[in-house]
C-alpha positions as CSV (number, residue, x, y, z in Angstrom):
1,X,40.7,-1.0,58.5
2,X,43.9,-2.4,56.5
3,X,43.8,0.6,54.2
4,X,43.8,3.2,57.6
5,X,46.7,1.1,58.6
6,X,48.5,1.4,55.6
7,X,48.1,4.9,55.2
8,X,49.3,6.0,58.5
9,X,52.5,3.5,58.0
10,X,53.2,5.3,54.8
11,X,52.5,8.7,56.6
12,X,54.6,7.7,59.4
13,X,57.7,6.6,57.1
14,X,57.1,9.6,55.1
15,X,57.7,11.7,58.3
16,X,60.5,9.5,59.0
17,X,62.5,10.3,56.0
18,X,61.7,14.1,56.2
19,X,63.0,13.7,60.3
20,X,66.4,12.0,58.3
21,X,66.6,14.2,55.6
22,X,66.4,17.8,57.6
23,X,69.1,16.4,60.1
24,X,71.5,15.0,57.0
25,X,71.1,19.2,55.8
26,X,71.3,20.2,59.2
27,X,74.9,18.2,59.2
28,X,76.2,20.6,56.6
29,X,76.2,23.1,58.8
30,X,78.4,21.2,61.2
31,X,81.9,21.9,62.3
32,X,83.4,18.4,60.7
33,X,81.2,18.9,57.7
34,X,82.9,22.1,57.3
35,X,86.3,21.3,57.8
36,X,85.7,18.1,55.9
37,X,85.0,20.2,52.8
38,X,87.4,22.1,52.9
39,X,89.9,19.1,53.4
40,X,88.4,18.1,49.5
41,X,85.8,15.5,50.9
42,X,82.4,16.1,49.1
43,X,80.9,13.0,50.2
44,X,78.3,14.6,51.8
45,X,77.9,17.4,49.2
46,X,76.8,14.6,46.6
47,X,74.8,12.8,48.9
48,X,72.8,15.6,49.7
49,X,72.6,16.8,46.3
50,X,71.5,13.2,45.2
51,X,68.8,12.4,47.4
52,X,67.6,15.8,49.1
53,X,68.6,19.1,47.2
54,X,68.6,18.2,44.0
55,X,69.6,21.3,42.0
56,X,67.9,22.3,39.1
57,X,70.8,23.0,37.3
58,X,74.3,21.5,37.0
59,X,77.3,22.5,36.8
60,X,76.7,23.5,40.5
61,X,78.6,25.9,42.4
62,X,79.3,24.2,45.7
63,X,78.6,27.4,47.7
64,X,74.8,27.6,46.1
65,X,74.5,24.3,47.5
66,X,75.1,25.8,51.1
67,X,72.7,28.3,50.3
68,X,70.1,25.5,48.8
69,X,70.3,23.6,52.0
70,X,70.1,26.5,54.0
71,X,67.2,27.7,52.4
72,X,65.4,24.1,52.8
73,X,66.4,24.2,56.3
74,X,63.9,27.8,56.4
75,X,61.1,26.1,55.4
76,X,61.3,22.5,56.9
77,X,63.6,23.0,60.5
78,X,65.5,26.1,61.6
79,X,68.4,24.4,63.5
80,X,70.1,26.1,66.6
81,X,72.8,26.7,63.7
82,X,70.2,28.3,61.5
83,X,69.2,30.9,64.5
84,X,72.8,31.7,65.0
85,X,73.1,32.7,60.9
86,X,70.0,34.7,60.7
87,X,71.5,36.9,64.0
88,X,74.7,37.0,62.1
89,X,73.8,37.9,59.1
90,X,70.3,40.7,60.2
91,X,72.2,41.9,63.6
92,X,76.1,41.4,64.2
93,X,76.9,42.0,60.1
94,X,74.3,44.3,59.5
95,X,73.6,46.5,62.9
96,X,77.3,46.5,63.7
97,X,80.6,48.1,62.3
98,X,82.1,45.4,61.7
99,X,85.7,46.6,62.6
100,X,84.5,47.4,66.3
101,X,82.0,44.6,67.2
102,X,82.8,40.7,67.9
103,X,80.0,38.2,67.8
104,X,80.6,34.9,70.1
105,X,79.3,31.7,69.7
106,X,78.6,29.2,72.7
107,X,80.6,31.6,75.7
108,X,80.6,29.8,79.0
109,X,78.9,31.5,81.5
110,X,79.2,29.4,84.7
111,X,77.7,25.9,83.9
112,X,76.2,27.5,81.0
113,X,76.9,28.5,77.6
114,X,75.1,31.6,75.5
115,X,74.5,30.8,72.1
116,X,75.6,34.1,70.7
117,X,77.1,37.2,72.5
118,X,77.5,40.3,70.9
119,X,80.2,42.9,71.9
120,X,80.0,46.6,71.1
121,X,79.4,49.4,72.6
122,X,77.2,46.9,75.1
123,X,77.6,43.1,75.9
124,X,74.2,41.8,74.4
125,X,73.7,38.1,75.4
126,X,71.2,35.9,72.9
127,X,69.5,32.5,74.2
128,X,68.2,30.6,71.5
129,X,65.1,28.8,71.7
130,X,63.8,26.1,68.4
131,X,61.1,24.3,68.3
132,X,62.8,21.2,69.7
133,X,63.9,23.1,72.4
134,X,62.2,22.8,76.4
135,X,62.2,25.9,78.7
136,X,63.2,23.7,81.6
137,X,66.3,25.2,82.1
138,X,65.2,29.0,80.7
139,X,64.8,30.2,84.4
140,X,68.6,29.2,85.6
141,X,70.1,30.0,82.0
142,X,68.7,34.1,82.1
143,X,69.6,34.2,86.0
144,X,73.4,33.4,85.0
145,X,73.4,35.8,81.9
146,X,71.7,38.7,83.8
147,X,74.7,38.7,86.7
148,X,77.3,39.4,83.5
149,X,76.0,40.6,80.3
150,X,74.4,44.3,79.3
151,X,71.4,43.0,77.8
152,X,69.6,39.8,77.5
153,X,67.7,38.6,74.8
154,X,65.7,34.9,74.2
155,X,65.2,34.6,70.4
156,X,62.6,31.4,70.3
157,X,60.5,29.9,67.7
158,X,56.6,31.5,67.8
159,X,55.6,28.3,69.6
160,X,57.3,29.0,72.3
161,X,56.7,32.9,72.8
162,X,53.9,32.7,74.9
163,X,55.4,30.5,77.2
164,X,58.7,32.9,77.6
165,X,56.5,36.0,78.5
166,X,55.6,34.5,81.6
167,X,58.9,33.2,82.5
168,X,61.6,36.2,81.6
169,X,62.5,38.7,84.3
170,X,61.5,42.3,83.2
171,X,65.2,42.7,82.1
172,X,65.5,40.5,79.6
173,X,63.7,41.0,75.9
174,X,62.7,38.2,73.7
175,X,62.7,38.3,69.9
176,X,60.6,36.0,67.6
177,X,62.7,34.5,64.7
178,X,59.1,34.9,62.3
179,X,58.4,32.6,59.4
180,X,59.5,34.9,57.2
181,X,62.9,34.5,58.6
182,X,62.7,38.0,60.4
183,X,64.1,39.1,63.7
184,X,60.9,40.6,65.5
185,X,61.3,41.6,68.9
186,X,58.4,41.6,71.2
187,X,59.8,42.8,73.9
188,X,63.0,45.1,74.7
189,X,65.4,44.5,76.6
190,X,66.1,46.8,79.3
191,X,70.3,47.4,80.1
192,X,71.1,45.8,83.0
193,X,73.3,48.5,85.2
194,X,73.5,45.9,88.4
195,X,76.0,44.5,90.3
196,X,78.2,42.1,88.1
197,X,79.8,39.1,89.6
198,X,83.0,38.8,89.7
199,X,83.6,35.6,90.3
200,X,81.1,34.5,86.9
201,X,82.8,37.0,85.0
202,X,86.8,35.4,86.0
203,X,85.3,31.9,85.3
204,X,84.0,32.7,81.3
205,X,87.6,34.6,80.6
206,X,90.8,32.8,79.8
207,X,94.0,33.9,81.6
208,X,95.3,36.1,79.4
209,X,92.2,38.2,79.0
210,X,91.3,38.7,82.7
211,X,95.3,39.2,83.4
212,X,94.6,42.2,80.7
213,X,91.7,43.5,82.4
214,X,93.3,43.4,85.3
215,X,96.5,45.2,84.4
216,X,94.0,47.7,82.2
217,X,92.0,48.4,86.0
218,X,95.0,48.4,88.1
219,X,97.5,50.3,85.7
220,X,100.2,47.6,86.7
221,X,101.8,44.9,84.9
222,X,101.2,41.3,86.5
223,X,104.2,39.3,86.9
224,X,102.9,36.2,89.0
225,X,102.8,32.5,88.1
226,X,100.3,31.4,86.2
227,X,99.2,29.8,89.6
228,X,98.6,32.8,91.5
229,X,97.3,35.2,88.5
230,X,93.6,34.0,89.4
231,X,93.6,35.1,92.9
232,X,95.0,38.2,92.1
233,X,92.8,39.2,89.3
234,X,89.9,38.4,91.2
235,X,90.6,40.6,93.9
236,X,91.0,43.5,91.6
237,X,87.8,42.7,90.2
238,X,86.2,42.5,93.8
239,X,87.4,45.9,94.6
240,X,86.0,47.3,91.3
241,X,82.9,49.2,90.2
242,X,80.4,47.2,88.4
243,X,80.4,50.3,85.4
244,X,84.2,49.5,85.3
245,X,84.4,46.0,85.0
246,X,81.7,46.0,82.4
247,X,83.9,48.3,80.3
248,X,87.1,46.2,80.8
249,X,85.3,42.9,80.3
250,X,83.5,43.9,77.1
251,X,86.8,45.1,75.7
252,X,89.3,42.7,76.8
253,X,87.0,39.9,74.8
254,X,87.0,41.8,72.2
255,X,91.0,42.1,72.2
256,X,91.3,38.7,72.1
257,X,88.4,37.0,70.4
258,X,88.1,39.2,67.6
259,X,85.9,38.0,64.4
260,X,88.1,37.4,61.0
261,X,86.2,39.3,59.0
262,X,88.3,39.0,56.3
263,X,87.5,35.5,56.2
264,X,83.6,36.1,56.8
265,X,82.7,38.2,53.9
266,X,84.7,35.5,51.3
267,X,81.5,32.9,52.8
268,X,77.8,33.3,51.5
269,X,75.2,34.1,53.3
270,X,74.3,30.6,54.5
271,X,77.8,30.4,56.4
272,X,78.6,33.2,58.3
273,X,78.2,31.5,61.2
274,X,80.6,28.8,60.8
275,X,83.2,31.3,60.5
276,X,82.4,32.6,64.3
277,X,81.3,29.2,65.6
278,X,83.5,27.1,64.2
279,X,87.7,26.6,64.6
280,X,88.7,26.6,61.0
281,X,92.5,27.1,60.5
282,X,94.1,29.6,57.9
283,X,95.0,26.4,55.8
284,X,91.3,25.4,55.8
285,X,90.1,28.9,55.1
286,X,92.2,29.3,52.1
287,X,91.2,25.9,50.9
288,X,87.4,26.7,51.7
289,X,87.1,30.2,50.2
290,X,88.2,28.5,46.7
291,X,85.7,25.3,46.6
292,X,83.2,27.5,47.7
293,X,83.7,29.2,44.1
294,X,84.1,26.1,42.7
295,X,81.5,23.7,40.4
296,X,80.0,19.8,40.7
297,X,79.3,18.5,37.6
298,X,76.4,15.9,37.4
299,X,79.0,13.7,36.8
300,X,81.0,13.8,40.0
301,X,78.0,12.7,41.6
302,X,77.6,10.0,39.8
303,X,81.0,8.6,40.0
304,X,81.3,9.6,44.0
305,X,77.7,7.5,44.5
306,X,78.5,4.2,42.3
């Protein structure tokens, strides 16, 4: 009986450190992690390199060490972050012309926020789903995005695809992120031609992108305190055409929220993301771009730990 004990504490710690381990990669990925790097602290670098990654080889080049932890993160928990990538990297970078499209991360639509949004020649809204994830708020979430966006997609973890089948409207598609990494989609979604709402789609925009749509729609300059330029706008909008306020909406946000792409192809693969997710200043970007080519000795480690 002592022996079954003992084994299932060692199991249990043994889980325990994997839990640790997968959330101190999943960290990396992080906006302060980031930015922290690129600010020249690599304390997490060598931690991680110590105690979880372990490279084969050293000197290391710190942006194969993103692309280490990345791919551990494939194998052992794909974050919300690690999601976000793979859509990235397989749809908005490889789907898309990158000089026309703009990929969102966390828009606020209402009291929600879509994990990616995709503009082009559509709006194309994508909920993720991981395996730590509940559906409890699936329902609410898709009736939000369906009242703004072209096309709705839930991109979920295969335990949970069953369970989405029965709960998405017809509208909306749903996309398994497969074990081999793959975006498979299950079911299409259909483009959603209804009546927008006005008031959701004035609520997600700052000022100065629903003053431009506005003065796009109406032909007219707005010269109105910042006070009244709400009111105004939203009576525009009110008075407008679904098909037309689509149009505007999809290309006002992509005026003023347009994707450095610049700066994203200088990143591996394992961080495209954080270059749409993340606020990272052209200071930091510079600073970034050259670590990432940069090398850890075996050495640094060493003298970073002790």
């Amino acid at each position: 009986m002592s022996n079954t004990i003992g084994f299932w504490l060692k199991v249990r710690n043994e889980i325990g450190v994997e839990m640790s381990n997968n959330k101190n990669i999943g960290q990396l990925f992080t906006s302060q992690a980031i930015n922290a790097v690129a600010d020249g602290d690599f304390s997490l670098l060598h931690e991680l390199i110590s105690n979880v990654l372990t490279p084969k080889f050293f000197p290391v080049k710190v942006s194969e060490i993103f692309d280490i932890a990345f791919k551990k993160l494939s194998r052992e928990y794909k974050s919300e972050y690690f999601f976000k990538n793979i859509i990235a990297n397989e749809v908005f970078l490889k789907k898309h012309k990158k000089n026309e499209a703009v990929m969102l991360s966390e828009f606020r639509v209402g009291t929600n926020k879509a994990d990616c949004v995709i503009l082009n020649g559509l709006s194309t809204c994508y909920e993720i789903k991981t395996e730590l994830d509940n559906l409890k708020r699936l329902p609410e979430q898709l009736d939000s995005y369906i009242s703004l966006f072209d096309k709705v997609y839930v991109v979920a973890a295969k335990t949970h695809i069953e369970k989405i089948k029965l709960i998405v409207p017809e509208a909306v598609g749903i996309i398994e992120l497969t074990d081999k990494n793959k975006l498979e989609e299950i079911k299409p979604a259909l483009t959603i031609n209804s009546k927008i709402n006005p008031k959701l789609m004035i609520g997600s925009m700052r000022i100065a992108e629903y003053k431009f749509m506005a003065e796009e729609i109406s032909g007219g300059k707005i010269n109105l305190p910042n006070m009244d330029v709400y009111s105004f706008c939203l009576e525009i909008f009110e008075n407008t055409d679904s098909y037309t306020l689509r149009k505007h909406f999809r290309n006002s946000l992509k005026k003023h929220r347009a994707n450095d792409i610049s700066f994203i192809n200088t990143l591996p693969r394992s961080l495209k993301s954080s270059a749409i997710s993340y606020s990272i200043t052209q200071t930091r970007q510079r600073s970034l771009t050259k670590i990432l080519s940069s090398y850890i000795e075996k050495d640094d480690i060493c003298t970073s730990l002790y």
